[in-house]
C-alpha positions in Angstrom: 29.9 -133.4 120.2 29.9 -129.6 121.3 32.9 -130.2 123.1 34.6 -131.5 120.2 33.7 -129.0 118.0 34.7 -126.0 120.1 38.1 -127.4 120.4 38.2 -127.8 116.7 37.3 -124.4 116.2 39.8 -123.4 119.2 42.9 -125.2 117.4 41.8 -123.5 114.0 41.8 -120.0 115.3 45.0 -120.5 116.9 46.2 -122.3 114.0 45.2 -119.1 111.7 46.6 -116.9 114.5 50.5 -118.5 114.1 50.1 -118.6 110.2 49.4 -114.5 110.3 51.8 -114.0 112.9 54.3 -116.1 110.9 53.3 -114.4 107.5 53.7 -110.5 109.0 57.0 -111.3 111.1 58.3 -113.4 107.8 57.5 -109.8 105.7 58.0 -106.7 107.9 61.3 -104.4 106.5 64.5 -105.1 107.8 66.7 -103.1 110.0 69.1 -102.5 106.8 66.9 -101.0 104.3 68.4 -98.6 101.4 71.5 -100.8 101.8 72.9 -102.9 99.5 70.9 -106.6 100.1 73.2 -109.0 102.7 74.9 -105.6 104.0 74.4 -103.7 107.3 74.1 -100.0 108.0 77.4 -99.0 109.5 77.8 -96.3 111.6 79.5 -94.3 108.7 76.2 -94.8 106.7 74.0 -93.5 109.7 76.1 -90.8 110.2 76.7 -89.4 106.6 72.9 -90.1 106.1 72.0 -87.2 108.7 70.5 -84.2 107.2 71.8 -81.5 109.3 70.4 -78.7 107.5 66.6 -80.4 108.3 67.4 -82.1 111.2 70.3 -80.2 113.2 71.0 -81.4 116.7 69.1 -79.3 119.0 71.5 -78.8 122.5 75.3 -78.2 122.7 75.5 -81.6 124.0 74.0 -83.6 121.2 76.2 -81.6 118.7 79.4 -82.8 120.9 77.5 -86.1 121.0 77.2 -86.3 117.1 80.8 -85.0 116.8 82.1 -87.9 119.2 80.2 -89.9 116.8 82.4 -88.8 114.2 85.4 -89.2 115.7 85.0 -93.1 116.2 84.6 -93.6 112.9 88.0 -91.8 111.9 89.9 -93.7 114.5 87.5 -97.1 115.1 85.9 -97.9 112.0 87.3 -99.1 108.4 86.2 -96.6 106.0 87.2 -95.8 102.1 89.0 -92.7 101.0 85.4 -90.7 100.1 83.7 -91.4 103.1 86.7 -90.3 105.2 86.3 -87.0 103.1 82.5 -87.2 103.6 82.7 -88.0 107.4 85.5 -84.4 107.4 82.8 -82.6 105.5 79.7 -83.5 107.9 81.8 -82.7 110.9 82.7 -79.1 109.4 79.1 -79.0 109.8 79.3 -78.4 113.6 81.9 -75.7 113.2 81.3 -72.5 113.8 82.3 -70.1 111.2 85.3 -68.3 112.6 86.3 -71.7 113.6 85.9 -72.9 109.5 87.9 -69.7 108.8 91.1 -70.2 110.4 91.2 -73.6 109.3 90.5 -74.1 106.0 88.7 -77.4 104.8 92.4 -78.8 103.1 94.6 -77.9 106.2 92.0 -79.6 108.4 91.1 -82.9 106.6 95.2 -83.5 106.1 95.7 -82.9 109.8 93.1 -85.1 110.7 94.2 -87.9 108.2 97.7 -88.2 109.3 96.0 -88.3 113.0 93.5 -91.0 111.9 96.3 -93.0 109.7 99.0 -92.5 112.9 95.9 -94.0 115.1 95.5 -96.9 112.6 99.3 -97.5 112.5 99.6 -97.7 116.6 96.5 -99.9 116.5 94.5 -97.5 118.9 91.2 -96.7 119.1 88.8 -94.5 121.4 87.3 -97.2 123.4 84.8 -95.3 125.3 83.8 -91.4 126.0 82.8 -89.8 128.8 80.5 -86.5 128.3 79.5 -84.1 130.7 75.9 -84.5 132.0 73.5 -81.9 130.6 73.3 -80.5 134.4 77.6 -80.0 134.1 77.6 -77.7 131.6 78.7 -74.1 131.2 76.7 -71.7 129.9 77.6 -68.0 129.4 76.6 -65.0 127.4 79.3 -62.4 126.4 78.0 -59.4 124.5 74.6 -60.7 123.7 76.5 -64.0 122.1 75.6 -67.4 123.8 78.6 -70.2 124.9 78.4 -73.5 125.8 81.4 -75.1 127.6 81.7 -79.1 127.5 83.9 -81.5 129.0 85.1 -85.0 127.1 87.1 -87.4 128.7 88.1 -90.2 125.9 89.7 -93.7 126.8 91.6 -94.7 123.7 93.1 -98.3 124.0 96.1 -99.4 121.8 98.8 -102.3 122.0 100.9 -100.6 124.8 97.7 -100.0 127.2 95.1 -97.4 127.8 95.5 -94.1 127.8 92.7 -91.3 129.3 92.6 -87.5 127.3 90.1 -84.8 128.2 88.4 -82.1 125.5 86.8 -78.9 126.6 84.5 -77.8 123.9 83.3 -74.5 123.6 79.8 -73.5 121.2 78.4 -70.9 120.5 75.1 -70.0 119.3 74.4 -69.1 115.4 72.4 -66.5 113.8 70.5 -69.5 113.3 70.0 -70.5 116.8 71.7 -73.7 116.3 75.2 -74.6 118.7 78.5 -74.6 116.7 81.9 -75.8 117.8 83.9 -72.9 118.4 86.8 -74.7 119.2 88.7 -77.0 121.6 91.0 -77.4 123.9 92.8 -80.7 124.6 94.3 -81.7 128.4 97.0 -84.8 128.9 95.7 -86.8 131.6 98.8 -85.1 134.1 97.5 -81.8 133.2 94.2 -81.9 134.7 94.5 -84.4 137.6 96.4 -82.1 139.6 
């Protein structure tokens, strides 16, 4: 009779354990909340949902990170004509000011649209990135002013094959403390293999 009973109460204390389980797995949030119900948070969302005036990337390296980030979604994802502005805006966001100055927001969002429509015509997008490892990266100081220099080596795949381009960014430090793109420099794959 005692044996009986403790397996009853045995099977009901398991059996309440897998209706609670059941009942808080059934009810916990969802990956996707503050989006529209049966959609996903894109990339694009997660992106253009960062607050970088509270929440600005702290090393050179995560700002190059986050603009890579940015870059994908020009040339990988589908977007709309207003987050395509958006996505312009937030990268501005990592530039430093001179670099803002001597390209003003209308010459560089037109530039980068024809790039990102060209990309989208030749059915090519950045298939993977390569960034330099924290330990790889330049740092300088030139008249009490503090530079970061960081390599990129994108892999962008379209119809006729696979193509391999490198970016050296340069940073510099704000009054702020924060890193900002101070501008870029592009290498062909020819020019810096030899």
């Amino acid at each position: 009779m005692k044996r009986r009973m403790r397996w009853l109460v045995t099977l009901t204390l398991l059996a309440v354990v897998v209706v609670i389980w059941y009942y808080v797995d059934s009810n916990k949030p969802s990956d996707n909340v503050g989006t529209k119900e049966g959609s996903e948070v894109t990339e694009i969302d997660k992106i253009l949902n960062k607050d970088l005036e509270k929440n600005y990337p702290h090393t050179a390296r995560e700002v190059i990170q986050l603009f890579v980030r940015i870059q994908k979604c020009y040339y990988n994802e589908q977007w709309n004509e207003d987050e395509f502005v958006k996505l312009a805006y937030k990268a501005t966001e990592l530039f430093d000011e001179e670099l803002k100055n001597a390209n003003p927001f209308d010459e560089y969002y037109e530039a980068l649209k024809a790039e990102a429509d060209q990309f989208k015509d030749e059915k090519k997008i950045i298939n993977r990135t390569i960034l330099d490892k924290t330990a790889d990266i330049v740092y300088s100081t030139v008249e009490e002013q503090k530079y970061a220099s960081i390599d990129c080596t994108y892999y962008l795949k379209s119809a006729s094959g696979t193509s391999k381009v490198m970016e050296t960014y340069i940073l510099r430090k704000d009054e702020n403390d924060n890193w900002k793109i101070l501008g870029w420099k592009e290498y062909e794959e020819s020019e810096w293999e030899q």
